[in-house]
BAFI-551911 format. One line per 2 residues: for each residue z, y, x of C-alpha. Coordinates in steps of 0.25 Angstrom, whole numbers, plus 5000, padded with zeros to 4 digits. Each point is the difference from the previous one (the first is absolute). Layout:
! residues N
Z,Y,X | ... $
//
This chain:
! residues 159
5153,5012,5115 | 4985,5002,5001 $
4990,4989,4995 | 4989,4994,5010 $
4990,4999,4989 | 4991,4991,5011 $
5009,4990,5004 | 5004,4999,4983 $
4984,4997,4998 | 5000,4991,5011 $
5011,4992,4995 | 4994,5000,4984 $
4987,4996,5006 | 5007,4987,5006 $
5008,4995,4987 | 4993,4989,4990 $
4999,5007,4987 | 5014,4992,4995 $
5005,5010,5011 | 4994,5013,4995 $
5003,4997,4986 | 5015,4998,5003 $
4998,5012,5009 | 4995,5006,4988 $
5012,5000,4991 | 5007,5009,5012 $
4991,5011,4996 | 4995,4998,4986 $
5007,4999,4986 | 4987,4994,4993 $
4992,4988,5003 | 4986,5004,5008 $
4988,4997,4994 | 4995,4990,5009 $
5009,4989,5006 | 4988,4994,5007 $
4995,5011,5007 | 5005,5003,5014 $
4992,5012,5004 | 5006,5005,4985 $
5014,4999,5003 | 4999,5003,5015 $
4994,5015,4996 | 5010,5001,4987 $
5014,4997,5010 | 4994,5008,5012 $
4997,5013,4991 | 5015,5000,4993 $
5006,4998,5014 | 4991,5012,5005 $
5004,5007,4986 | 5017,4997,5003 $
4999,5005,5014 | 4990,5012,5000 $
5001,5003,4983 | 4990,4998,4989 $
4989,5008,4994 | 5007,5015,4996 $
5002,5000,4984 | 4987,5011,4999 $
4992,4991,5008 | 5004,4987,4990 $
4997,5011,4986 | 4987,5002,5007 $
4996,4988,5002 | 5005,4996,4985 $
4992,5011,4995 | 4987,4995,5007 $
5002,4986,4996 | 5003,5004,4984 $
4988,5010,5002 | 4986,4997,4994 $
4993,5005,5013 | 5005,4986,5008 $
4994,4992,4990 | 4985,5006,4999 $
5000,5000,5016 | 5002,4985,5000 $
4989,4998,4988 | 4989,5009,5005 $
4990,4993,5007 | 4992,5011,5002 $
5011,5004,5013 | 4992,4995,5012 $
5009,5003,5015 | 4990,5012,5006 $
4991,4995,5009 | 4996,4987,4994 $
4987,4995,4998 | 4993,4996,4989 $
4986,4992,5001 | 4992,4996,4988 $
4986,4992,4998 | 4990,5005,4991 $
4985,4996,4999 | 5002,4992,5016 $
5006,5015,5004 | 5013,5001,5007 $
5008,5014,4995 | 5012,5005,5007 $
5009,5010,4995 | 5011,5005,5007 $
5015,5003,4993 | 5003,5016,5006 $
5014,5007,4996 | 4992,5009,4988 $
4990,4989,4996 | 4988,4990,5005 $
4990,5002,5008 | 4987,4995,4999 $
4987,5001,5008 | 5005,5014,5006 $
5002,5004,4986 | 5016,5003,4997 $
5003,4994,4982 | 5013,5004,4994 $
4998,4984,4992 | 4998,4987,5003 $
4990,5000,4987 | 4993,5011,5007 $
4996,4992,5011 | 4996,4990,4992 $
4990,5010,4992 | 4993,5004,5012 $
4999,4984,5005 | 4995,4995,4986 $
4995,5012,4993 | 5009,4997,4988 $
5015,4999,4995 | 5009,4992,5005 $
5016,4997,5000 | 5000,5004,5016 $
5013,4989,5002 | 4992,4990,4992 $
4988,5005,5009 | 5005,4996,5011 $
5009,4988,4996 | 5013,5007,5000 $
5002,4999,4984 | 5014,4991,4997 $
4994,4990,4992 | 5010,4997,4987 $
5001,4984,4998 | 4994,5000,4986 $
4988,5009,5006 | 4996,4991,5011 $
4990,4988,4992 | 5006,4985,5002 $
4992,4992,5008 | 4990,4990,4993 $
4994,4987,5005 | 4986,4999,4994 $
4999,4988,4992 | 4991,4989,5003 $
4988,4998,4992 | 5002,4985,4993 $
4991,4990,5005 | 4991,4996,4986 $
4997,4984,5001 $
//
């Protein structure tokens, strides 16, 4: 018997999430996650459906996977700021000048000149070295780096 997959979302989309968590103990051995979040369950039920009537991911696909995810690639994607989408546009203000700089597959470009770093184009704007993600304000700032904010205090009033 096949599975209409549409009319199966349709009809999780109309229960109140009481519904979809009793719904979800049809399908799942483990508690979810979330038991307040409707979009959650909705996806989670809707995707074990689809994986009982058309099969789940093949056994290579799920070692790949498990091998990206143990790998050390994964983690200094995610961490490195310096990964701008191509294309984007970066503007920074120095001395009331606007400089644009333009994200390219292979490196930046800058006043119809191409610079393999950030820091480059932050040499040729300021004439000194710079961090080019601090440059242009793309630097995570750690918690202990960033300086706590400090009223100034009040000069006493001498009577």
């Amino acid at each position: 018997m096949a599975t209409d997959i549409l009319s199966e979302y349709a009809a999780l989309n109309e229960m109140e999430i009481t519904d979809l968590l009793k719904e979800w103990k049809k399908y799942f051995d483990r508690p979810p996650h979330s038991r307040s979040n409707k979009t959650y369950l909705i996806n989670q039920i809707i995707y074990r459906i689809q994986e009982m009537a058309y099969g789940g991911l093949t056994k290579r696909t799920i070692d790949r996977l498990e091998a990206l995810a143990e790998s050390s690639i994964t983690s200094e994607r995610r961490t490195d700021t310096s990964r701008l989408a191509v294309g984007t546009r970066l503007v920074r203000e120095v001395k009331g000048v606007e400089h644009h700089v333009q994200v390219l597959t292979d490196g930046y470009e800058y006043d119809g000149a191409k610079y393999r770093s950030l820091s480059g184009v932050a040499f040729a704007i300021t004439g000194t070295r710079w961090n080019g993600n601090e440059f242009f304000g793309l630097a995570k700032k750690d918690p202990s780096e960033v300086r706590p904010y400090h009223r100034s205090r009040k000069a006493k009033v001498r009577s």
